[in-house]
C-alpha positions, 0 to 999 in steps of 0.5 A: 627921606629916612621913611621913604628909604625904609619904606622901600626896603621893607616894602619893597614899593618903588610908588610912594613918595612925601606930597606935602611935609606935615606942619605942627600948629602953633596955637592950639584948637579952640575948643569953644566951651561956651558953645557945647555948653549952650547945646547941651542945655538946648538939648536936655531941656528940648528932651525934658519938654519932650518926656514931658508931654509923652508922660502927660499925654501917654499916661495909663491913669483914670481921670475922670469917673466917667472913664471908669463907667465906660470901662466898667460899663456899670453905673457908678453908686459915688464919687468923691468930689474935687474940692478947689483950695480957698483963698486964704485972703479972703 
């Protein structure tokens, strides 16, 4: 009733008046922890895959010599060749 009264007489306004009184909780909001944790995890490892592919698949690297002979539109005198690791067991 105070802030109607004071309301009207430094507003000058005769059309406000209090609808419901606000209550104050009595038990704080959950802040669910556990659950943005999870979606923070979600999303960075969904960013991390995603940054992932554009790098592998965007990637302004020469892979193989016969890009080079399709750029260079020349021959090629040597390559030096890819040598897979042996086993050591064996």
């Amino acid at each position: 009733n105070e802030f109607l009264v004071k309301v009207n007489t430094t507003l000058n306004l005769k059309n406000i008046r209090i609808i419901e009184e606000a209550i104050p909780p009595t038990k704080p909001i959950p802040k669910k922890i556990f659950i943005k944790f999870c979606m923070v995890i979600l999303a960075s490892s969904l960013f991390g895959i995603f940054f992932a592919f554009l790098v592998e698949n965007y990637s302004l690297k020469l892979k193989d010599y016969s890009e080079i002979m399709a750029i260079l539109e020349s021959p090629i005198l040597g390559v030096i060749p890819k040598f897979e690791p042996e086993d050591k067991l064996s």
